[in-house]
Structures are given as structure tokens and as C-alpha cells.
C-alpha positions as CSV (number, residue, x, y, z in Angstrom):
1,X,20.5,-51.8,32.3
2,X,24.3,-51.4,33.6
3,X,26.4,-49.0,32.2
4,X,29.8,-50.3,32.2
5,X,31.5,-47.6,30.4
6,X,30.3,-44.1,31.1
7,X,31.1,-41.5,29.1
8,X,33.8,-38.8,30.6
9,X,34.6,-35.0,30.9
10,X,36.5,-33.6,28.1
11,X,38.0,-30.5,27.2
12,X,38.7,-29.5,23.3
13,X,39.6,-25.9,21.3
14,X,36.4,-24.5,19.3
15,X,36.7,-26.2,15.5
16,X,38.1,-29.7,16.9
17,X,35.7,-32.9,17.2
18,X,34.8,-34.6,20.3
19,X,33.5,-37.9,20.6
20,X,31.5,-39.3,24.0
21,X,31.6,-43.2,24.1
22,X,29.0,-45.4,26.4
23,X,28.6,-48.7,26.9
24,X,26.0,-50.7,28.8
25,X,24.8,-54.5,29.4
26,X,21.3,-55.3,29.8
27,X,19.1,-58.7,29.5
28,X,16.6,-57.8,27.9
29,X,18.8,-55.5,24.9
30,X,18.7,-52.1,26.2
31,X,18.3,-49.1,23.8
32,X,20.7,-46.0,24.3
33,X,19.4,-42.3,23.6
34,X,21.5,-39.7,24.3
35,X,20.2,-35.7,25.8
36,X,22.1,-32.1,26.0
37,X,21.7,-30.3,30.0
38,X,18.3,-32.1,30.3
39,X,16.3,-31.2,27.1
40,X,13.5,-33.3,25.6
41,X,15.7,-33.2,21.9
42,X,16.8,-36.2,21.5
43,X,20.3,-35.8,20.0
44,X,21.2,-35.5,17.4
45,X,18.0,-33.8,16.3
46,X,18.4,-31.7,13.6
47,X,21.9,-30.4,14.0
48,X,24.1,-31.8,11.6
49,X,27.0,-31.1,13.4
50,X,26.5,-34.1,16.1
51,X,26.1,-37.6,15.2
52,X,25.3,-40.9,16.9
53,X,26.3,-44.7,16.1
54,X,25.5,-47.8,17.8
55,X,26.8,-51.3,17.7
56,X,26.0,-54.6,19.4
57,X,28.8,-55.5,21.7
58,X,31.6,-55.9,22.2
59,X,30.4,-58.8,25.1
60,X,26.9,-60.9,24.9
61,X,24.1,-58.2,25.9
62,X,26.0,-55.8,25.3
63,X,25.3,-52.6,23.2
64,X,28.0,-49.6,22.5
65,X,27.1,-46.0,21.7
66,X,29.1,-42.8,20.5
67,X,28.0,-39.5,20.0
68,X,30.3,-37.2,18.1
69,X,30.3,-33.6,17.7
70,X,32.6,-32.2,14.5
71,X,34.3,-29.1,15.1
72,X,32.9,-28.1,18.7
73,X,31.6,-24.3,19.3
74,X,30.9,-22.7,22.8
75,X,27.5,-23.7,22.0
76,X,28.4,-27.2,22.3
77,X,29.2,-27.1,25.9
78,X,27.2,-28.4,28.8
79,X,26.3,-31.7,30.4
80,X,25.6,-34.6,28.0
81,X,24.4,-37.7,29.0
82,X,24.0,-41.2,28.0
83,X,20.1,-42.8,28.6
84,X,20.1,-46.9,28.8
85,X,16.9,-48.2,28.5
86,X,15.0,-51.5,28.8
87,X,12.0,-52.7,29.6
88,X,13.1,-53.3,33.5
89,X,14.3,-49.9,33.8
90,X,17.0,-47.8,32.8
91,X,20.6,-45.9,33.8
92,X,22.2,-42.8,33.0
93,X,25.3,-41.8,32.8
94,X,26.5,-37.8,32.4
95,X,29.5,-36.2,30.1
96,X,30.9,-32.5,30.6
97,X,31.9,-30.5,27.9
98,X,33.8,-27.8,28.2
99,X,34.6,-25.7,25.0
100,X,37.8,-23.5,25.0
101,X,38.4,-20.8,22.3
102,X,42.2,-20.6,20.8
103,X,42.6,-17.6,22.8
104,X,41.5,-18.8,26.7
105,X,43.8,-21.5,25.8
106,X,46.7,-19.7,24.9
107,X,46.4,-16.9,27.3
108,X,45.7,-19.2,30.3
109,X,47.9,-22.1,29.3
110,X,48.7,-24.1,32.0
111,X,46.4,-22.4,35.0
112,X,43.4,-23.5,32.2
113,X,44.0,-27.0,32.8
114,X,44.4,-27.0,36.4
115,X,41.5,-25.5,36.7
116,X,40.1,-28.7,35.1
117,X,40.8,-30.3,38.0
118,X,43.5,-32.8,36.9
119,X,45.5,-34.1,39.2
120,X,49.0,-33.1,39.8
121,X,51.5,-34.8,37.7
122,X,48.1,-35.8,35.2
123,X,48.6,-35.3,31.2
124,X,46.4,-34.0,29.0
125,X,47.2,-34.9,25.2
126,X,45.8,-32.4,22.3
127,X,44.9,-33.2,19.0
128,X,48.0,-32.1,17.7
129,X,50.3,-34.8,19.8
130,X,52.2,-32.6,22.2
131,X,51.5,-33.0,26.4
132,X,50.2,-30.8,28.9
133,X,50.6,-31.0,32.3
């Protein structure tokens, strides 16, 4: 299996959803699982707060994967990664969350998100629209 759309970092405020996307091409059809900081629970377990949706595509041999998590908690964050599978191997591909509180964001503001490591002149769009730089 190749993934050819890894999930990335992201950054969201506790209560707002976050969504991790993977795609990956494989002859034969790979199957996609994804895993929390290395646990054997396949998400999304039990937790009814995290779900996960599949579909074939959107090229030949392709499948796409997404694994949502409604209104995110400090709980929440941690590595996440996407697990291709097939039966000639299989490819991984990891996801950071990080999980702010109303409060670190509003105190720290803009430090916060350099410390996020953008890149100087990099936005950052909220939920709510506006920019940060």
C-alpha cells in the first residue's frame, strides 16, 4: 500500500470537531484502520465521540478514510495514525493533535501558534472564519 494523502497536524479549541483524512492506493484493495499514541484499540472503539468512514476512491485502487472527532477534549490529544493494509504489506501514516482550551488560546494568542511551528507569514483559519497569523 501507498499512502498518497497522509493525514496532517492540527490544532482546534476543546468543544470543536476535528476531522483526520487518509488516502492510500494499493493493488490488491488495501484496508485502512486507524490507532491513538500506539494502542491496540482500534478506533473508534467504544467512544462515541470519534467516528470513521470509508469510501472507494476517488482513483482505480484507491480507498479514502476519515476519522472524526466531535467536539475535541484534552483527552483527545496525541498522535493518531492511519494503518494501510494489504496482503503485500502495509503503510502508516501519523496525525498530531493538539487540543487548546478557550483560555491557552486567548491568553497566549499569537505566541500559541508560533509555537506550532508555522512558518512566518503562514495562516491559520478557525472555525469561526477569521485569520491568524
Amino acid at each position: 500500500p501507498q499512502i498518497v494523502s497522509q493525514p496532517y497536524d492540527v490544532w482546534n479549541v476543546t468543544g470543536q470537531d476535528v476531522i483526520f483524512g487518509c488516502e492510500v492506493f494499493a493493488y490488491p484493495m488495501a484496508s485502512i484502520e486507524w490507532r491513538k499514541d500506539g494502542l491496540d484499540v482500534q478506533l473508534p472503539g467504544d467512544d462515541p465521540h470519534i467516528s470513521v468512514q470509508f469510501r472507494g476512491g476517488p482513483q482505480r485502487f484507491e480507498v479514502t478514510s476519515w476519522l472524526q472527532i466531535q467536539a475535541v477534549r484534552p483527552s483527545d490529544e496525541g498522535t493518531y495514525r492511519c494503518l494501510a493494509r494489504n496482503a503485500l504489506g502495509q503503510a502508516e501514516a501519523p496525525a498530531s493533535l493538539m487540543v487548546l482550551t478557550p483560555d491557552q488560546l486567548n491568553a497566549t494568542g499569537i505566541p500559541q501558534l508560533r509555537a506550532l511551528n508555522l512558518a512566518p507569514g503562514e495562516e491559520v483559519e478557525s472555525e469561526e472564519g477569521e485569520d491568524y497569523y
